[in-house]
C-alpha positions as CSV (number, residue, x, y, z in Angstrom):
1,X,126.4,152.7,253.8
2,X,124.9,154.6,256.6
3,X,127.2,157.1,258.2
4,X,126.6,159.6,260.8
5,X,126.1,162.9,260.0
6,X,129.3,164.2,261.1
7,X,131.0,161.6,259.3
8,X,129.0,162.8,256.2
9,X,130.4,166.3,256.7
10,X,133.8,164.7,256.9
11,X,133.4,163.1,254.0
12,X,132.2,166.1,251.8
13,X,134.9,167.9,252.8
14,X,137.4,166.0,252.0
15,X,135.9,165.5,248.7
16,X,135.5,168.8,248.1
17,X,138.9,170.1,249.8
18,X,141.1,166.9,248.9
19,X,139.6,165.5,245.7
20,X,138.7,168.3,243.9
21,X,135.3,167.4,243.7
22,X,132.3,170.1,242.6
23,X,131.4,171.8,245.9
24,X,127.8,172.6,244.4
25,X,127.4,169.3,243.5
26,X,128.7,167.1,246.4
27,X,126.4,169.5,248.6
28,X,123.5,169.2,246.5
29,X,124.0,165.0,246.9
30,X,124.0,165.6,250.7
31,X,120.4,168.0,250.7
32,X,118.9,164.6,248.4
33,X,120.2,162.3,251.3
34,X,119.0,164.2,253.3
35,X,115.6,164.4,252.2
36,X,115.4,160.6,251.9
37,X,116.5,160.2,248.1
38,X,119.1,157.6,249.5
39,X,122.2,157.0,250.8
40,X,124.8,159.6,250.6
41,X,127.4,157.2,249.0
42,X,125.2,155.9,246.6
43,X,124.1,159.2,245.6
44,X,127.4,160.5,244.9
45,X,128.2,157.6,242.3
46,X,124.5,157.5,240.8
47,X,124.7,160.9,239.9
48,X,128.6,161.1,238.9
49,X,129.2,164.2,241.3
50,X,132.3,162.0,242.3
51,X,134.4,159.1,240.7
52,X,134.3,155.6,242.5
53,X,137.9,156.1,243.0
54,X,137.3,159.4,244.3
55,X,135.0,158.2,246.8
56,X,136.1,155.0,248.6
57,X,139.7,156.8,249.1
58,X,137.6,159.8,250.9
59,X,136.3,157.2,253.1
60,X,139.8,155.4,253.8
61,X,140.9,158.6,254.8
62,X,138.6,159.4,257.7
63,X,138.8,156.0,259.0
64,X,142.2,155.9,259.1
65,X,142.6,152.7,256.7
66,X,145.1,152.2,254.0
67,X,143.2,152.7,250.4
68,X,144.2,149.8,248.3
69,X,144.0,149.8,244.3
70,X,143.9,145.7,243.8
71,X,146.3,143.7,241.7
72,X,144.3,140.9,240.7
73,X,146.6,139.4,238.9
74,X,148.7,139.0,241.8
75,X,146.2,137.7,244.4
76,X,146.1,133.9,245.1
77,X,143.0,131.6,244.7
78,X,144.1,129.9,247.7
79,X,144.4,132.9,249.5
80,X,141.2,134.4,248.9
81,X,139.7,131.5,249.5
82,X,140.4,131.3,253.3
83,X,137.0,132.8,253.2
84,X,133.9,131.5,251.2
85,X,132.3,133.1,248.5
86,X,129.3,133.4,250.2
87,X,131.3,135.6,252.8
88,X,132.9,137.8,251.0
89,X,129.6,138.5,248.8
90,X,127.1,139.2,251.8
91,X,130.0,141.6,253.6
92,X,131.6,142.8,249.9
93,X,134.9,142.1,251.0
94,X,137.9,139.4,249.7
95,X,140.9,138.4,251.5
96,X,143.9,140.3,249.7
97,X,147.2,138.9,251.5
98,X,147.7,136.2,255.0
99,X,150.8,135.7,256.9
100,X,151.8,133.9,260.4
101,X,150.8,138.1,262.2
102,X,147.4,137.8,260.2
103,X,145.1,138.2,257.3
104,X,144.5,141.9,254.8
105,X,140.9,142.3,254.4
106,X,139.7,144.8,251.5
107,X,136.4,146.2,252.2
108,X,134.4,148.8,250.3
109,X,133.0,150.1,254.0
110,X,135.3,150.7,256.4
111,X,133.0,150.8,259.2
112,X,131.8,147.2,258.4
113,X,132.9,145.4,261.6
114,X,130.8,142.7,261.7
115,X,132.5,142.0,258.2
116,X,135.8,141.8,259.8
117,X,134.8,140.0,263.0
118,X,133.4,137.2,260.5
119,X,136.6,136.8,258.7
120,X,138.0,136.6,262.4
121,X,136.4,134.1,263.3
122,X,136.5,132.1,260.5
123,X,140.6,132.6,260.3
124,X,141.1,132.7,263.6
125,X,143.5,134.9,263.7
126,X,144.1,139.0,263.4
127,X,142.7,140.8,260.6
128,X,143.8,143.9,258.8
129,X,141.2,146.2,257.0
130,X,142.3,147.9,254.3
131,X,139.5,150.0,251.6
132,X,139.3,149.4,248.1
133,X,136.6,150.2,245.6
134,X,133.5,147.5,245.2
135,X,133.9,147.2,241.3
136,X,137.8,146.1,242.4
137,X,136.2,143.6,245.4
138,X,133.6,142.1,242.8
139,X,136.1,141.9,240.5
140,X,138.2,139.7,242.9
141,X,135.6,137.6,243.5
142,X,134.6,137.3,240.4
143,X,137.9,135.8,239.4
144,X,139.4,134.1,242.2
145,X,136.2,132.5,242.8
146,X,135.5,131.4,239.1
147,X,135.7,127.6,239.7
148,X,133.2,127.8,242.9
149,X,130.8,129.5,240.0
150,X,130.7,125.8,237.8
151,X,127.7,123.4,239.3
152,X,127.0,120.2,238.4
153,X,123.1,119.3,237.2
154,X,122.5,115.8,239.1
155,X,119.4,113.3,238.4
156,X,116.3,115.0,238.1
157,X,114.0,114.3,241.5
158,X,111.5,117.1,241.3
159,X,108.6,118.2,239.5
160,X,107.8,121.5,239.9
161,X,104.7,121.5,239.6
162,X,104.1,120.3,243.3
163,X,105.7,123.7,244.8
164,X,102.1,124.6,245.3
165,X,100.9,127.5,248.3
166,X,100.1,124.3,250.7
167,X,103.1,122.3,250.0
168,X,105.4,125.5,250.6
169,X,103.3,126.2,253.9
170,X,103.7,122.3,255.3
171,X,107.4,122.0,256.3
172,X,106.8,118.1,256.1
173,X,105.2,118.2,253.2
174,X,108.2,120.5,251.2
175,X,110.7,118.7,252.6
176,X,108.9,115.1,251.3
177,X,108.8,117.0,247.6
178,X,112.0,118.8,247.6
179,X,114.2,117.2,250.4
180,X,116.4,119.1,253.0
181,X,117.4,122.1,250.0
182,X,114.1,123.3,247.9
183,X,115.8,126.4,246.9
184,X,118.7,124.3,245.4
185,X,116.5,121.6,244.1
186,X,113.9,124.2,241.8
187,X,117.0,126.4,240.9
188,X,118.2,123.1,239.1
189,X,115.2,121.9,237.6
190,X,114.4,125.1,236.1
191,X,118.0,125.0,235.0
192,X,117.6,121.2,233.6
193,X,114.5,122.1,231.9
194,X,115.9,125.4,230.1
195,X,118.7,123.1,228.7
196,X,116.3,120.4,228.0
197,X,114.0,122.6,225.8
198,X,116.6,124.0,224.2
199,X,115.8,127.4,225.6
200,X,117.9,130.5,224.8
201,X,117.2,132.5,227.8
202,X,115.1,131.5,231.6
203,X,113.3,134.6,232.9
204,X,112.6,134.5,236.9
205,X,110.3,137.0,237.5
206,X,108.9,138.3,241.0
207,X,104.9,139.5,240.2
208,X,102.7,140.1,243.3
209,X,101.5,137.2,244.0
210,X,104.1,134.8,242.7
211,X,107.1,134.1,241.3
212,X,106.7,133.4,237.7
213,X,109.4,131.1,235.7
214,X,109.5,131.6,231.7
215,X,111.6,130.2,229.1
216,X,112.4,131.7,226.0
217,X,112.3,129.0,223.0
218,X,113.0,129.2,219.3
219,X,112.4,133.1,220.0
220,X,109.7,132.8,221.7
221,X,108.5,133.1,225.3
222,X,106.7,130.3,227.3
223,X,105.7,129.8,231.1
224,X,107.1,127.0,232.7
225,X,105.6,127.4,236.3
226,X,104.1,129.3,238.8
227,X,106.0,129.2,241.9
228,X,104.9,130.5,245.4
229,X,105.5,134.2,246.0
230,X,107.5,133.1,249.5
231,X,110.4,131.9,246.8
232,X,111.2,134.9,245.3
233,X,114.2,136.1,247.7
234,X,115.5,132.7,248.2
235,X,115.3,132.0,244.7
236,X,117.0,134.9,243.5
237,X,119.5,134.9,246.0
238,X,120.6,131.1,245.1
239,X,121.0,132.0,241.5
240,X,123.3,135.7,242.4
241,X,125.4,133.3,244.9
242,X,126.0,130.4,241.4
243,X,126.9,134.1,240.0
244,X,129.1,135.5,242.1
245,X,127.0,138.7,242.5
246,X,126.6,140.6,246.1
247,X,123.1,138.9,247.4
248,X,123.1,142.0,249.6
249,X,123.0,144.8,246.5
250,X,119.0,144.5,245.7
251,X,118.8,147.8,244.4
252,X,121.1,148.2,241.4
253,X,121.5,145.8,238.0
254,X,123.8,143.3,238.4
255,X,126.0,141.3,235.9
256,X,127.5,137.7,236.4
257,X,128.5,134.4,235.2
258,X,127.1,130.6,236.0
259,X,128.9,127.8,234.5
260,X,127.0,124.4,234.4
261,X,128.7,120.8,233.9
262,X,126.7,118.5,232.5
263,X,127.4,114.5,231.3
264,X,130.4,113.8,229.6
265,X,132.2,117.4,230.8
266,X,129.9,119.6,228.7
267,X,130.0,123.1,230.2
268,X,126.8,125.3,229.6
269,X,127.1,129.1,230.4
270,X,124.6,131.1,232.4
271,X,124.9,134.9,231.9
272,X,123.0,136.4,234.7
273,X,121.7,139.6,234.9
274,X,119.5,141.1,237.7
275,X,117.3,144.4,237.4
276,X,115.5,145.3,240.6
277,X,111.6,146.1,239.9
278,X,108.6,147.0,242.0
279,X,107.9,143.4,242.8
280,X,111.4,142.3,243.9
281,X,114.6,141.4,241.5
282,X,114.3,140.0,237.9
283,X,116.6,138.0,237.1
284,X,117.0,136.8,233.2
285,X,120.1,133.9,232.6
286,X,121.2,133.8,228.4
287,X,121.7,130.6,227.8
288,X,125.4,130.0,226.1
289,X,126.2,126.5,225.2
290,X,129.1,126.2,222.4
291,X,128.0,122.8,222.1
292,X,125.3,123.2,219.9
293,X,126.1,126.1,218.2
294,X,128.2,126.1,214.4
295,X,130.3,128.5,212.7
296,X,130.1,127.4,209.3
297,X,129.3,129.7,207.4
298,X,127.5,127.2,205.2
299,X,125.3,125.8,207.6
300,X,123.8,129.1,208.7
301,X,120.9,128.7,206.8
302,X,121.7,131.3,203.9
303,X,119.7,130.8,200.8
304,X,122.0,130.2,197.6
305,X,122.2,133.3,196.0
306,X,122.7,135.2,199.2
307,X,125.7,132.8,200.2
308,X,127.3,133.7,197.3
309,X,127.0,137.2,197.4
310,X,128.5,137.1,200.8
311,X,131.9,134.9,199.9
312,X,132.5,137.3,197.4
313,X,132.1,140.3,199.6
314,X,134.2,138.6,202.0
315,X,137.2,138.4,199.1
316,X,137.9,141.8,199.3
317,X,140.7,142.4,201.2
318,X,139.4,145.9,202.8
319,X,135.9,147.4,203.4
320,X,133.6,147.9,205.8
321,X,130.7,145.1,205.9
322,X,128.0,145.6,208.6
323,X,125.7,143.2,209.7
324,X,122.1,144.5,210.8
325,X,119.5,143.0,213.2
326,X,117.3,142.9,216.6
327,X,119.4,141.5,220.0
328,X,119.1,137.4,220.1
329,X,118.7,137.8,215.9
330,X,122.1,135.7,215.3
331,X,124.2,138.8,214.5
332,X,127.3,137.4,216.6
333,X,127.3,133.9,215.5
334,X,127.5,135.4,211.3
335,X,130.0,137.4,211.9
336,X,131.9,134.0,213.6
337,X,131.0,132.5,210.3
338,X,132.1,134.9,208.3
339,X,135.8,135.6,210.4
340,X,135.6,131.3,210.1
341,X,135.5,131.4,206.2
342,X,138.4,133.4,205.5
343,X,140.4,132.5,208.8
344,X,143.8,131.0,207.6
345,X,147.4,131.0,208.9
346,X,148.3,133.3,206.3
347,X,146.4,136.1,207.7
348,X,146.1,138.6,211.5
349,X,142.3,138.5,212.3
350,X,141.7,140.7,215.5
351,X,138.3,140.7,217.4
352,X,136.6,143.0,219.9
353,X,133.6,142.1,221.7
354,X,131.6,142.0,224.4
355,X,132.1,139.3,225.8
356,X,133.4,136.5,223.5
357,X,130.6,133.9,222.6
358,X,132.9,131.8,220.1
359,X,136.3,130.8,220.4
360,X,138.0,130.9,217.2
361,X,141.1,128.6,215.9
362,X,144.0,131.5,215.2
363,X,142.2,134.3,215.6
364,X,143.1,136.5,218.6
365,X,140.1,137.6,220.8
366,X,139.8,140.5,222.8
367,X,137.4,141.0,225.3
368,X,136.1,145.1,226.5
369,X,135.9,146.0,230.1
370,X,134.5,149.6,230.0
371,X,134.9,149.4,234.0
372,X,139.0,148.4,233.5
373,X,139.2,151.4,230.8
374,X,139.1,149.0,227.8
375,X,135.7,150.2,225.6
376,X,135.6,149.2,222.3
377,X,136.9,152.4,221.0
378,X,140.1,152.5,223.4
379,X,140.4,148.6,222.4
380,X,140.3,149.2,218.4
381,X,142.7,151.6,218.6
382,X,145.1,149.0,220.5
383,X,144.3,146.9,217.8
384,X,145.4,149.1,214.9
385,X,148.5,149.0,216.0
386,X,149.0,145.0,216.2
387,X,149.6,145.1,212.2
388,X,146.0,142.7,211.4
389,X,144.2,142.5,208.3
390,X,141.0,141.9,209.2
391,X,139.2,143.2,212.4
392,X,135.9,142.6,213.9
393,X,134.0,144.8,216.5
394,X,131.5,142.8,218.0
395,X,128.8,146.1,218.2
396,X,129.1,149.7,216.5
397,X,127.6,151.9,219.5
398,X,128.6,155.6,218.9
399,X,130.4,158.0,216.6
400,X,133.8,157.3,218.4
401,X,133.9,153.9,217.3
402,X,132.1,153.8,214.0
403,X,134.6,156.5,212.6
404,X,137.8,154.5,214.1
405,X,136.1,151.3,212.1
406,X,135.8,153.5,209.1
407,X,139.2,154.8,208.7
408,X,140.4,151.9,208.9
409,X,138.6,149.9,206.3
410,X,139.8,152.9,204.2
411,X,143.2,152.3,205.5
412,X,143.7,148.8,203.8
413,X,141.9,146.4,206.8
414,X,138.8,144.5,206.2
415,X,136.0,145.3,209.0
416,X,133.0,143.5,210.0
417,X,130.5,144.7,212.7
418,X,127.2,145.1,213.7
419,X,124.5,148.0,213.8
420,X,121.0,147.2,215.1
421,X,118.6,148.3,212.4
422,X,115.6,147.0,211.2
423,X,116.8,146.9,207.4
424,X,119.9,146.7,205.8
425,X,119.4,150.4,204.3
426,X,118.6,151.8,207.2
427,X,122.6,151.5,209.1
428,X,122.8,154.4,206.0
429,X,121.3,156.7,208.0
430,X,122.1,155.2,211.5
431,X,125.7,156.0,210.1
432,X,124.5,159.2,209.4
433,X,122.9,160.4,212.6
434,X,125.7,158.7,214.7
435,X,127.6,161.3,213.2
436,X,129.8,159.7,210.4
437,X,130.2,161.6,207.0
438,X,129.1,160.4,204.0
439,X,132.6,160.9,202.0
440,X,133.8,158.2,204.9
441,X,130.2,155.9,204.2
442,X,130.6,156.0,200.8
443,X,134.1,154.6,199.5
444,X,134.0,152.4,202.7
445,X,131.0,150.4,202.8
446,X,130.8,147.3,201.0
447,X,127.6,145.8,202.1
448,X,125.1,145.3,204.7
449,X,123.8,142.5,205.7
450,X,120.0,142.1,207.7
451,X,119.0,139.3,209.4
452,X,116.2,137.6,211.7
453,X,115.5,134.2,213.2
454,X,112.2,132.3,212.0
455,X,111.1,128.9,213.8
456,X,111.9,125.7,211.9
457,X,108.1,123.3,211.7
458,X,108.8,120.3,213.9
459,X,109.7,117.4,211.6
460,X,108.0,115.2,213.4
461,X,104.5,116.5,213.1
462,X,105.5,118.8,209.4
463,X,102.0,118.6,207.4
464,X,100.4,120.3,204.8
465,X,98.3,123.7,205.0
466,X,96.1,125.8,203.0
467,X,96.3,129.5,204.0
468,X,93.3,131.7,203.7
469,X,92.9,133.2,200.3
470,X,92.1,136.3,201.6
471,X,95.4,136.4,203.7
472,X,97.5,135.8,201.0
473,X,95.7,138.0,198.8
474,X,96.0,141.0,201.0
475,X,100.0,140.1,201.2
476,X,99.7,140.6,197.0
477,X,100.5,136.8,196.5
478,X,97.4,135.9,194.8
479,X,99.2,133.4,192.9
480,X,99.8,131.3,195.4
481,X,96.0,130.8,196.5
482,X,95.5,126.9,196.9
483,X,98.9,126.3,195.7
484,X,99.5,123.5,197.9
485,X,103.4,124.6,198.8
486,X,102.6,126.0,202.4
487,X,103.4,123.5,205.5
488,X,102.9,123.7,209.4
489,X,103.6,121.8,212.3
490,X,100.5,120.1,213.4
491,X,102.1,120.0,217.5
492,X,103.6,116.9,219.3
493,X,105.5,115.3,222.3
494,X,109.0,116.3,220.4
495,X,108.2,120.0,220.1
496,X,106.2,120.4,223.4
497,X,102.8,120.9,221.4
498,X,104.2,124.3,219.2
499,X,104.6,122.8,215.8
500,X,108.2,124.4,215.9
501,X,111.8,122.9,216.7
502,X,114.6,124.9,215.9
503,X,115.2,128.0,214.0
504,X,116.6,129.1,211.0
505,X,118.1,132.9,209.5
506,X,116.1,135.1,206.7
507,X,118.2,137.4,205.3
508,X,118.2,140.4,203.2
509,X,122.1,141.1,201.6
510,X,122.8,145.1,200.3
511,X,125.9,145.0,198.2
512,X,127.1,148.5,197.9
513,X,127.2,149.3,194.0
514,X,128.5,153.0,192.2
515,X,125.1,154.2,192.1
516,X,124.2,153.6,195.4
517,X,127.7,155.2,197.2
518,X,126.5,158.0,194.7
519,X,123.0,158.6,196.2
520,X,124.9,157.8,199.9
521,X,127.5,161.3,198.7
522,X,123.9,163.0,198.4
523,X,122.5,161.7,201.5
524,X,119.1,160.3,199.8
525,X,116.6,159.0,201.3
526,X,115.6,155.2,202.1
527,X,113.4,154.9,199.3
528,X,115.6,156.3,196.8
529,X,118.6,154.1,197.9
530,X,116.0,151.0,197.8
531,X,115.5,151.9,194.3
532,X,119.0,151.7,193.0
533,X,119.7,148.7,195.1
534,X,117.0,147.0,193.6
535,X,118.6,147.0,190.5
536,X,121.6,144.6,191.8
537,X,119.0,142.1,192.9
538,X,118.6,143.8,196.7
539,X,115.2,142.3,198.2
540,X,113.7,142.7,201.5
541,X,113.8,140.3,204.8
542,X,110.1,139.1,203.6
543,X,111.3,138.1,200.7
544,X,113.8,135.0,201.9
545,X,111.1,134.4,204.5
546,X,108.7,134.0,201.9
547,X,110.9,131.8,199.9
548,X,111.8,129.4,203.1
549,X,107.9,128.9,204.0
550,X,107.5,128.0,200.0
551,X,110.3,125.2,200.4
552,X,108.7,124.2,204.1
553,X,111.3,124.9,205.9
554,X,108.9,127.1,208.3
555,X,105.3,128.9,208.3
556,X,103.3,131.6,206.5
557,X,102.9,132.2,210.4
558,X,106.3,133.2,211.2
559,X,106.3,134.8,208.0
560,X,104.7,137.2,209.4
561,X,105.5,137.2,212.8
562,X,108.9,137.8,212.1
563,X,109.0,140.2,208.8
564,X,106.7,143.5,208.5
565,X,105.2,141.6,205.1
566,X,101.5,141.6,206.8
């Protein structure tokens, strides 16, 4: 937002003399801006010398516009929609309220008139302006443009492959390849193949002299193509528009949502998020499709003995149980399968997360908004008071929130969570530095689980493999030399060439006994903790690895890709 520089001084002074805003700090925003650190406004909220509240009402007031806190609840698809997403996203601004004198316009700048002589003409008719803060406007559009954000996938008609430097520099020859819309037409197809390969996230990323397109699958990253480096703004910009993100903002992170409908009605989610970089914006969509994922908690891939383990840790009716692991490691979806197990009419289970991946049959479902004042700390406490019996919080971030969790597994509730450790004896500690006590770890904690994903051999290509000796020597399983009980996948058409199709959970269970809340009381070390849990039957992530390459359910090779057994 580029004002003038007496509208600048305006502006400090009325956050300084109005607002209550830190003179030393405001001013010191303004000497940055004015050494070409960036814009004023920006500067302001980047550096929290003034709230976003604080702010935008500064510069309603000396425009003369009304400030406007938005009611979304109370605006009207069919209002808003007077003006197309695209609209309101390049000129961040959504129409609020129309009658037969006009339309209300909220804009984050109140200078922007070519904003409001767009929505004039579009309307034709008078518009008002009022200001209201750009989390509020994206928020709007977010919302009242949700079912604008749901595309269909049609047949497949390009290979992208032939986007090559010539082809992109002949306008015949792109539009004989790609038709009238390229942009639209590679957006999908990179779309259609993600979903194809079964990929859990696509990865568009701007490099100097391209754009480069990578899928993540079964864990693992691949490249699908090289696209020209003249598609990188177009590109990106078609995927923030499906997302309902400001194609204008280029220099901040962005979050949004992409719903695709596929054959039959099947809805896939795309949760896009943009980071700018030195090349242009990345953009990385998680793949979310409820259609293909299960909940069971005995189809999760748990070995015998550690399923057992867990159903009886999940028959206590209050505790704290933890569940340990790497982001994209599964954490989300055991905890679903644990809540699904015990989830029964009889019983108030109460979730917090961030967002929701699985909707769950009776159990109630709350979703944070840190920006609308809901974090998961503020939220758990909301839910203490709605009488449940078991709660979940979908990530234990900070002391504020691991305490809250704590008190009340010692208050009568059941708890699950996550933590992101390596092991399951490290949260211990990562209790510990967070800030929690060990007379609150102690008589709460009933166990921790740890968890990572290892790739599934292809069973159409599974065959039989020798390892070297001196490999598995060096891992101290000499025994196994030439045992004749490893497998691999040789590589075919199913699996795209890797061996692998699908992938399956190692875990590593730590059932809290007497001994071990004794050494916690003491705060002892790892290895001393290791010890005593050792005696109960604890073993390490290797371990159930080991044992799932032994029954050829996947490689020594992910063995030790995945684990630190090497």
């Amino acid at each position: 937002m580029n004002l003038p520089a007496r509208l600048k001084e305006r502006l400090l002074s009325i956050l300084i003399e109005q607002m209550g805003c830190d003179g030393g700090c405001v001013q010191a925003a303004q000497a940055d801006s004015l050494a070409g650190k960036g814009d004023l406004v920006e500067l302001l909220l980047l550096r929290d010398d003034a709230t976003e509240d604080q702010v935008f009402r500064a510069l309603a007031q000396m425009s003369g516009l009304e400030f406007r806190e938005l009611d979304l609840e109370s605006l009207e698809t069919e209002v808003v929609e007077t003006v197309s997403r695209e609209i309101a996203l390049e000129h961040d601004l959504v129409v609020i309220g129309a009658s037969s004198n006009g339309v209300t316009v909220a804009l984050s700048n109140p200078f922007n008139v070519r904003g409001v002589d767009r929505v004039e003409e579009i309307v034709r008719r008078p518009v008002v302006p009022v200001v209201s803060t750009p989390t509020l406007i994206a928020e709007a559009i977010r919302t009242r443009y949700q079912a604008s954000t749901e595309i269909e996938l049609g047949d497949p008609s390009l290979d992208l492959r032939h986007l090559t430097d010539e082809v992109m520099a002949d306008p015949e020859r792109l539009q004989a390849v790609a038709g009238d819309n390229p942009v639209v037409q590679v957006v999908d197809q990179v779309f259609r193949r993600a979903l194809e390969d079964g990929a859990s996230d696509i990865h568009i990323e701007p490099r100097e002299q391209k754009l480069r397109v990578r899928l993540r699958v079964d864990g693992v990253l691949r490249e699908l193509v090289s696209l020209p480096r003249e598609l990188v703004s177009s590109v990106c910009s078609r995927i923030k528009v499906l997302a309902g993100l400001n194609i204008a903002e280029k220099r901040k992170p962005l979050d949004g949502v992409i719903v695709l409908t596929l054959g039959g009605g099947r809805k896939v989610e795309l949760r896009v998020s943009s980071l700018p970089t030195i090349y242009g914006e990345k953009i990385v969509c998680r793949v979310f499709d409820r259609s293909r994922l299960t909940v069971e908690l005995d189809k999760l891939g748990f070995s015998p003995d550690i399923l057992a383990k867990i159903k009886e840790v999940m028959a206590n009716p209050f505790g704290m149980v933890y569940v340990t692991g790497p982001t994209g490691s599964g954490k989300s979806t055991t905890l679903s399968g644990m809540l699904a197990y015990i989830n029964s009419p009889e019983i108030n289970i109460v979730t917090v997360e961030d967002p929701v991946e699985y909707r769950l049959n009776l159990v109630n479902q709350v979703h944070v908004d840190a920006r609308s004042g809901r974090s998961f700390a503020d939220t758990l406490r909301a839910i203490l008071r709605q009488d449940p019996d078991v709660v979940m919080i979908g990530e234990t971030r900070d002391k504020e929130t691991a305490t809250i969790a704590i008190q009340a597994a010692l208050t009568g509730h059941l708890v699950l969570s996550t933590l992101h450790t390596n092991t399951a004896i490290q949260a211990i500690p990562r209790l510990l530095n967070i800030g929690v006590q060990p007379y609150m770890i102690g008589p709460s904690l009933l166990a921790v689980l740890a968890q990572r994903l290892v790739r599934r051999i292809c069973a159409d290509c599974i065959e039989d493999c020798e390892p070297e000796p001196a490999l598995l020597r060096s891992m101290g399983f000499e025994e196994l030399v030439g045992s004749g009980r490893f497998r691999r996948g040789a590589g075919c058409d199913t699996c795209r060439g890797t061996g692998y199709r699908g992938r399956v959970g190692v875990h590593s269970l730590l059932v809290v006994s007497d001994e071990v809340r004794e050494l916690i009381y003491k705060r002892a070390t790892d290895s001393e903790i290791q010890i005593a849990a050792e005696k109960t039957n604890y073993r390490e992530l290797w371990v159930d690895a080991l044992r799932k390459a032994l029954q050829g359910i996947t490689s020594l090779d992910e063995v030790m890709r995945v684990t630190s057994q090497v």
